[in-house]
C-alpha positions as CSV (number, residue, x, y, z in Angstrom):
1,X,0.0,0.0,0.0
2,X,2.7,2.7,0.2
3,X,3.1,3.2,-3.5
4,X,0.1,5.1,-2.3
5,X,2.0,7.4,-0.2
6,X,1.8,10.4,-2.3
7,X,-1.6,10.8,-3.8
8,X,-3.6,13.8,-3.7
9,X,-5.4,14.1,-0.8
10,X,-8.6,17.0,-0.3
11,X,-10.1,18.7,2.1
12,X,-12.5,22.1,2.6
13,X,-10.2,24.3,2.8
14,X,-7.0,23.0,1.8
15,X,-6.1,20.5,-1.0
16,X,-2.8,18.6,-0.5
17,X,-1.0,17.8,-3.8
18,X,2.1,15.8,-4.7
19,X,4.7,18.4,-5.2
20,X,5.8,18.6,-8.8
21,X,8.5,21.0,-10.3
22,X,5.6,23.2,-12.2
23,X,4.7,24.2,-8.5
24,X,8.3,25.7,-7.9
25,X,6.5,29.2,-9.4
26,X,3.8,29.7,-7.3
27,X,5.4,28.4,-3.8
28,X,8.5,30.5,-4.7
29,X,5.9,33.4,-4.6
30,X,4.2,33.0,-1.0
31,X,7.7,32.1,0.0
32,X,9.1,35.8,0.5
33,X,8.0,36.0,3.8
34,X,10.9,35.6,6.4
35,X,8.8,34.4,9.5
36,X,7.6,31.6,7.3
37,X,11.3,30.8,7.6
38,X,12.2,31.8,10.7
39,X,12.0,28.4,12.7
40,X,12.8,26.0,9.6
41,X,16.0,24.3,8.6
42,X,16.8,26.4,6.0
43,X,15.7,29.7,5.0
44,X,14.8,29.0,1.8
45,X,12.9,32.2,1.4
46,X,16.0,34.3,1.2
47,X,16.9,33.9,-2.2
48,X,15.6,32.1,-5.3
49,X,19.2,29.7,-5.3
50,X,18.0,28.5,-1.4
51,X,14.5,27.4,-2.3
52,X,15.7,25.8,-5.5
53,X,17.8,23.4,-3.4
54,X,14.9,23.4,-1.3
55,X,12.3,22.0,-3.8
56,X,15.3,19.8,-5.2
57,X,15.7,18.2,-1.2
58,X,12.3,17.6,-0.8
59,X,11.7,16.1,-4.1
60,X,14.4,13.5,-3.2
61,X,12.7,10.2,-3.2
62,X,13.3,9.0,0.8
63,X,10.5,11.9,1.4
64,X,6.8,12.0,-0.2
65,X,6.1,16.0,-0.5
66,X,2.7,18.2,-0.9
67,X,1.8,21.3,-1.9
68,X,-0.7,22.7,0.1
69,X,-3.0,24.1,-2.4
70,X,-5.8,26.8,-1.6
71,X,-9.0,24.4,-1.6
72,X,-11.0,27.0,-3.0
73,X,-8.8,28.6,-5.9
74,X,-6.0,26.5,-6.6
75,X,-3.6,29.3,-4.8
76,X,-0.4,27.8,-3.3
77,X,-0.3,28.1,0.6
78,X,3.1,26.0,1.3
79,X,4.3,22.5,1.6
80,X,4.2,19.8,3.8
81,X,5.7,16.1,3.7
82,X,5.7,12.7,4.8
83,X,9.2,11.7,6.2
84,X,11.3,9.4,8.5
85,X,9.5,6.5,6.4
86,X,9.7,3.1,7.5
87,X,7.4,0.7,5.6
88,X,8.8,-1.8,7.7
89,X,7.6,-0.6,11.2
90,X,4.4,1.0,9.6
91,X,5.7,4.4,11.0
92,X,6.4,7.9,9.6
93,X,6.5,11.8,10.4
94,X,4.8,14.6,9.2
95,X,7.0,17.5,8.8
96,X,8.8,20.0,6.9
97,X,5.5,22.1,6.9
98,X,5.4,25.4,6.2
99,X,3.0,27.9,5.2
100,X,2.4,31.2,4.0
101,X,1.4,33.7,7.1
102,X,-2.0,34.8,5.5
103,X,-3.4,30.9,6.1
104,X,-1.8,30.8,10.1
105,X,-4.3,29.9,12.2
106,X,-7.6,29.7,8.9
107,X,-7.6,25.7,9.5
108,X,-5.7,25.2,6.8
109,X,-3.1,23.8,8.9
110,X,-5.1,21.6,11.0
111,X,-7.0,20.4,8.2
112,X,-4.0,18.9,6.5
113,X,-2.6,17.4,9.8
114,X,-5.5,15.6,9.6
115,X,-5.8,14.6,6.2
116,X,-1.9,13.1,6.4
117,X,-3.1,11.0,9.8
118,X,-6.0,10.1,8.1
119,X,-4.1,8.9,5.0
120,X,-1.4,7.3,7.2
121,X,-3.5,5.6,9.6
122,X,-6.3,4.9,7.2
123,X,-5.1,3.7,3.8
124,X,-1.4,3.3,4.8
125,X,-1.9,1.2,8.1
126,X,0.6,3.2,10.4
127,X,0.6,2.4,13.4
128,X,2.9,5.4,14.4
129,X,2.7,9.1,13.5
130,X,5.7,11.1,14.5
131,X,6.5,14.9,14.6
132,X,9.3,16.8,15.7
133,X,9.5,20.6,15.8
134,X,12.7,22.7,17.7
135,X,12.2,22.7,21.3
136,X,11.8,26.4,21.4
137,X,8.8,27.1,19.2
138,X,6.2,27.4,21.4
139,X,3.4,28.0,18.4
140,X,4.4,24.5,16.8
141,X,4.3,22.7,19.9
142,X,0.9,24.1,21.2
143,X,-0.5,22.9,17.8
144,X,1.2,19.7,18.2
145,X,-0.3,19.4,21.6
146,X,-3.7,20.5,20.1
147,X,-4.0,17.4,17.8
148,X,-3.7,16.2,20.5
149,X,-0.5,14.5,19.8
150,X,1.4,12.8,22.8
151,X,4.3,14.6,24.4
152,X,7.7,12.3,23.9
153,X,10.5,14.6,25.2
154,X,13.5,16.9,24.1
155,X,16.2,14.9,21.8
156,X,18.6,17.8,23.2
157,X,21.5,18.8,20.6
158,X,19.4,16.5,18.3
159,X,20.5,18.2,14.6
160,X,22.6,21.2,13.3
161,X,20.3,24.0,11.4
162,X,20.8,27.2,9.9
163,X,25.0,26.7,9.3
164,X,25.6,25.0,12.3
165,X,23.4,26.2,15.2
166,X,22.1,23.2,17.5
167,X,19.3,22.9,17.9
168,X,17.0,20.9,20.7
169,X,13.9,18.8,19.4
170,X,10.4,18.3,21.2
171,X,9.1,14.4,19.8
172,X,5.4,14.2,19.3
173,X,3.7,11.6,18.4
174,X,-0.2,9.5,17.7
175,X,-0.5,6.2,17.6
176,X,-3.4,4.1,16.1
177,X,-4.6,3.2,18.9
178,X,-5.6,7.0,19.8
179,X,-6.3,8.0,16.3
180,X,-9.8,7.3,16.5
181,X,-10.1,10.2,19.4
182,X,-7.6,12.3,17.9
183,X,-9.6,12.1,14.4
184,X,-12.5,13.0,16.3
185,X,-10.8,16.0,18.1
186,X,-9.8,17.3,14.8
187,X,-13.4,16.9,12.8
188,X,-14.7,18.8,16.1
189,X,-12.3,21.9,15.6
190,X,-12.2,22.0,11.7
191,X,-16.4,21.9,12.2
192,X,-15.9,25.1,14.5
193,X,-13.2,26.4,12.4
194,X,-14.3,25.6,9.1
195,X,-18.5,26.0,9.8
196,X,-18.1,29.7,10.6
């Protein structure tokens, strides 16, 4: 089943879409913003040479990478990928997500968190979804903590970012036995969120 793991995948408000090089253009474009940036590994933003290699690492085939696509008009909003994969131990991580800062806190994030878990859990047969965000970033983790995912700890001096800077890593993940009441969590608040 996981030559199914990059299929297009749609929601209300957000459509998630294999990433393909004729998306390069319209990311590159909501990807001026340097607080988009400001917490990733790379700053991709910055010039046009940085998110090249960007879109060329997360094209490489150990990930399966999305653009997140405006449900409604097609608009690119970011990116987002499956990683860590391991077919073997049903287990993977969402991550590398990031997102233009008109479509914080819209449900657009939330509604592709749970459209990856779904897919994951549902068509995939996971039986582990991981995320990792830098210790630090209190936004990620209270959405991490909102899915709810479970709390694993701080993989201190976990990876080198940005030219070298350590960096500390808060582990989240869901399991399948809680993804039935963390899907329903997440319907709940994409009904409130989305229903307005």
């Amino acid at each position: 089943m996981w030559e199914e793991l990059a299929v297009r995948l749609e929601g209300r408000a957000v459509v998630l879409e294999p990433l393909r090089l004729d998306h390069e253009q319209g990311l590159w474009e909501v990807a001026q913003d340097p607080e988009v940036w400001r917490r990733m590994l790379v700053r991709a933003g910055e010039s046009r040479d940085l998110f090249r290699g960007w879109m060329e690492e997360a094209l490489d085939p150990g990930y399966a990478p999305f653009a997140q696509l405006d449900a409604a008009t097609g608009r690119p909003l970011g990116s987002t990928r499956y990683m860590a994969l391991r077919p073997e131990h049903r287990s993977l991580e969402i991550g590398g997500t990031w997102l233009a800062r008109g479509a914080w806190g819209t449900g657009v994030n939330v509604e592709a968190k749970y459209l990856l878990m779904r897919h994951a859990f549902e068509r995939l047969g996971c039986v582990r979804v991981e995320f990792k965000t830098e210790a630090t970033n209190d936004r990620s983790r209270a959405a991490l903590a909102a899915l709810p995912a479970q709390f694993e700890g701080i993989h201190r001096k976990h990876m080198l970012v940005r030219g070298g800077e350590r960096r500390d890593s808060a582990w989240y993940s869901v399991v399948d036995d809680e993804w039935p009441e963390v899907r329903a969590a997440l319907e709940r608040r994409l009904e409130s969120k989305l229903d307005r």
